[in-house]
C-alpha positions as CSV (number, residue, x, y, z in Angstrom):
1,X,-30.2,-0.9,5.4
2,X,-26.6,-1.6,6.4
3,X,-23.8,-1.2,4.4
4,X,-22.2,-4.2,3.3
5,X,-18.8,-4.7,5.3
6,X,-15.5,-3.7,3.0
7,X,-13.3,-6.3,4.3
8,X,-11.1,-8.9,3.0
9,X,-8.8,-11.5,4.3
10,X,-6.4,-13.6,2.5
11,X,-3.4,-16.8,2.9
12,X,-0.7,-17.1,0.3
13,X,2.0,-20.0,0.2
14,X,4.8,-20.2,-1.9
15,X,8.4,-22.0,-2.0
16,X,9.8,-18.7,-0.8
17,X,6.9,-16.7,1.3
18,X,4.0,-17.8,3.4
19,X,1.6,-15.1,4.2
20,X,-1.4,-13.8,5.9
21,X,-3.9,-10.8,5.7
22,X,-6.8,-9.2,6.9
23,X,-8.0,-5.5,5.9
24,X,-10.9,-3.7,6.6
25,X,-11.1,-0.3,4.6
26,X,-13.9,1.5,7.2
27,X,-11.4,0.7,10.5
28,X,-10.1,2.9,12.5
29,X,-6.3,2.9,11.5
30,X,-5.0,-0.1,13.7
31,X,-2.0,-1.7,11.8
32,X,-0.2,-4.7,12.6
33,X,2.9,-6.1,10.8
34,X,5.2,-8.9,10.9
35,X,7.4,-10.1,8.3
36,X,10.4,-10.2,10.2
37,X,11.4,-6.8,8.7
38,X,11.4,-4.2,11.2
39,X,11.5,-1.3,8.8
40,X,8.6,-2.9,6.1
41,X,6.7,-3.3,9.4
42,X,6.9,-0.1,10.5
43,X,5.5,1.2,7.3
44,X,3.2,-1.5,6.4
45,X,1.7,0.2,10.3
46,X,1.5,3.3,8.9
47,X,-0.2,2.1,5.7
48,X,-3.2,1.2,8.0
49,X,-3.0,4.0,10.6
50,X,-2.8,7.1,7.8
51,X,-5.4,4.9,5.6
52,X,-7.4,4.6,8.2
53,X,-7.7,0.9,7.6
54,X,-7.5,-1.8,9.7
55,X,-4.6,-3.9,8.4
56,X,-2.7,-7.1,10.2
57,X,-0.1,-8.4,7.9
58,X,2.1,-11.9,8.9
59,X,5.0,-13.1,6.8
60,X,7.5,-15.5,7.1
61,X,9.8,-15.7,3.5
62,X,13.2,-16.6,2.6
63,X,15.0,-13.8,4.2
64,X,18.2,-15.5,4.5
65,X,18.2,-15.2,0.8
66,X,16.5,-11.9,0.5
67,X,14.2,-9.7,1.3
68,X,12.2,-9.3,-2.0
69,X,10.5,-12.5,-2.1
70,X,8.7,-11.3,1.3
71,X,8.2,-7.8,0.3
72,X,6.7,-8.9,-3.2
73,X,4.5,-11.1,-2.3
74,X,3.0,-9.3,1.0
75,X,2.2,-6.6,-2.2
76,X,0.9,-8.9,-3.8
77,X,-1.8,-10.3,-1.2
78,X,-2.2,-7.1,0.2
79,X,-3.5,-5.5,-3.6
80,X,-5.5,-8.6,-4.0
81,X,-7.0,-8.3,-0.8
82,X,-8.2,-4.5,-1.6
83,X,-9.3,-4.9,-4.5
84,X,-11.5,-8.0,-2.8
85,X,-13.0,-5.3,0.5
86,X,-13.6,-2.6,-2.7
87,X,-16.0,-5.0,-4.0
88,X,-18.1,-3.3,-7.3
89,X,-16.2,0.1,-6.1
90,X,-20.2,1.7,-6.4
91,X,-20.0,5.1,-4.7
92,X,-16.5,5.5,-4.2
93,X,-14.8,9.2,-4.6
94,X,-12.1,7.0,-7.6
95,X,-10.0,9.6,-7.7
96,X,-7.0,11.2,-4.8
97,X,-3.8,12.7,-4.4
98,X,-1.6,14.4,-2.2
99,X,1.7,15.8,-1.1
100,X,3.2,14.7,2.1
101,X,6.3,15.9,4.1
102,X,8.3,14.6,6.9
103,X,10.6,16.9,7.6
104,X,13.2,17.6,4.9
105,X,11.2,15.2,2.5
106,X,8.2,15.7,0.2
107,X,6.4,12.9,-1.9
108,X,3.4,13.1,-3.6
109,X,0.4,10.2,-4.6
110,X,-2.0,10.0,-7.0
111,X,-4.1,7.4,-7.5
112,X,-7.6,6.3,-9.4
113,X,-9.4,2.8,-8.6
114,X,-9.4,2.6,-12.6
115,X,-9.3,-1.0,-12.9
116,X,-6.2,-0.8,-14.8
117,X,-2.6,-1.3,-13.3
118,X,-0.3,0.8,-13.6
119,X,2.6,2.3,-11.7
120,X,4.5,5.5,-11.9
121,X,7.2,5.5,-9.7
122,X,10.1,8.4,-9.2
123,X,11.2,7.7,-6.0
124,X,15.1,8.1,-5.6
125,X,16.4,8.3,-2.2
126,X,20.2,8.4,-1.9
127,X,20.4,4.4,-1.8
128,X,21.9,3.2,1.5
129,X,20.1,0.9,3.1
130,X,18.0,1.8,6.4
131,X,20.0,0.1,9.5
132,X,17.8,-2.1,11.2
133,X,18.4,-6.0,11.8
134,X,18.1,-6.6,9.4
135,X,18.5,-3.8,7.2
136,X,16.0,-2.6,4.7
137,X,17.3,-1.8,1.2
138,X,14.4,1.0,0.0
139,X,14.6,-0.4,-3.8
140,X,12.3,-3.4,-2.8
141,X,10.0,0.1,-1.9
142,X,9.0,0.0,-5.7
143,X,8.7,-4.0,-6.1
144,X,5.9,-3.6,-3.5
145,X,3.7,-0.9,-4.7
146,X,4.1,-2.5,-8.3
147,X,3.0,-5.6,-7.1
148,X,0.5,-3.6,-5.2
149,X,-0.6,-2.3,-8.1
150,X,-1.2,-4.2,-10.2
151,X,-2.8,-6.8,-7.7
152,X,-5.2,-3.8,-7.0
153,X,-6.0,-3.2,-10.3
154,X,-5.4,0.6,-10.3
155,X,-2.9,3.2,-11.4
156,X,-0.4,5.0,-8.6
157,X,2.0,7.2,-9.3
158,X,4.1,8.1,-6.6
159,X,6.7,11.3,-6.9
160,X,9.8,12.2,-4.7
161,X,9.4,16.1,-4.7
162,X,12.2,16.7,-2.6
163,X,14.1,14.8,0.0
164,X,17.9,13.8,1.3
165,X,17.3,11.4,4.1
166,X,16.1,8.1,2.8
167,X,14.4,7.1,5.7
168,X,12.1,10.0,5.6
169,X,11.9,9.8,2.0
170,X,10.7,6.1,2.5
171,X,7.9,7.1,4.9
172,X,7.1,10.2,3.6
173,X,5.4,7.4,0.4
174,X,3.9,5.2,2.5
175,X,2.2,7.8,4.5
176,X,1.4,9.6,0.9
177,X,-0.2,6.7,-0.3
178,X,-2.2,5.7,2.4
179,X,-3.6,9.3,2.5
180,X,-4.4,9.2,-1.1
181,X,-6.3,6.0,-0.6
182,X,-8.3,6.6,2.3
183,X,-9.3,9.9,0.2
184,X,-9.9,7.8,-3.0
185,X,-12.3,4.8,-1.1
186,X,-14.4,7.2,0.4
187,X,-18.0,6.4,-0.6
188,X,-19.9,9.5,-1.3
189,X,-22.2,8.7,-3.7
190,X,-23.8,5.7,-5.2
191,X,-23.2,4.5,-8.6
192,X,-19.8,3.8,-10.3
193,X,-17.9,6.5,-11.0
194,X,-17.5,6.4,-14.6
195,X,-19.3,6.7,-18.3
196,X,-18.5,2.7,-18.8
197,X,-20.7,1.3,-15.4
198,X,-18.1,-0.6,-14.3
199,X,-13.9,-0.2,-12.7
């Protein structure tokens, strides 16, 4: 018997944002961004390649405005659309975390597919923003994973250990979370991992 493909894909149109998304949990960590953010696509990449999904991510949004209508909303799409490839979540480990360095920079990630949103997040990175054209201001960092989040429906809690660069800092979470959930969707067993039967 084959096991049922853990995939979603998913269109979103607002006033501010239009955007498009495809993930497949059991890829082989081929990530594709564009949201006209050089940076955010450069991590939304190594979401999918340290994940070990598959993950294509177009966005066009109101950047002349701002960047947090774009950043928001790809969160958004993207938690809905994991939560959609998890399907019934039967089998799955539930429960990850991990510390990750790059260079000077340690963050940590925890996270449980518990059905309920929630975000912890203690990320503080000196504050300027990371050059790039344009440049990326890291604070929209916790408007994604909230959105994320609660999209997802499960709890993350991301730590800042250590860390003065805030470009490392930056990837050092993206990388930490995508580790943590590649651990967490692993399916090693076959009922739902907890007492009520369902996440």
């Amino acid at each position: 018997m084959t096991a049922p493909s853990r995939t979603a894909s998913a269109s979103r149109t607002t006033a501010e944002t239009s955007i498009d998304i495809h993930i497949a949990l059991d890829g082989s960590g081929r990530g594709a961004a564009a949201t006209g953010l050089p940076f955010f696509d450069h991590m939304l990449s190594q979401l999918g390649r340290h994940g070990g999904f598959d993950l294509q991510v177009e966005a066009s949004g109101d950047l002349e405005i701002d960047a947090h209508h774009t950043v928001e909303d790809a969160g958004i799409l993207l938690g809905s659309c994991f939560a959609e490839a998890l399907g019934d979540k039967a089998g799955v480990r539930r429960f990850a975390s991990i510390s990750v360095p790059l260079d000077e920079a340690v963050v940590e990630a925890v996270v449980d597919l518990s059905g309920r949103p929630y975000l912890h997040y203690d990320v503080n990175p000196p504050g300027q923003k990371i050059l790039g054209d344009p440049p990326f201001d890291p604070q929209l960092c916790e408007e994604f994973w909230r959105a994320f989040a609660s999209s997802a429906a499960l709890t993350l809690h991301i730590t800042m250990v250590r860390g003065r660069n805030t470009h490392h800092i930056i990837e050092a979470s993206f990388k930490a979370v995508a580790r943590a959930l590649r651990d967490a969707v692993r399916v090693e067993g076959a009922g739902i991992p907890s007492t009520k039967g369902v996440l």
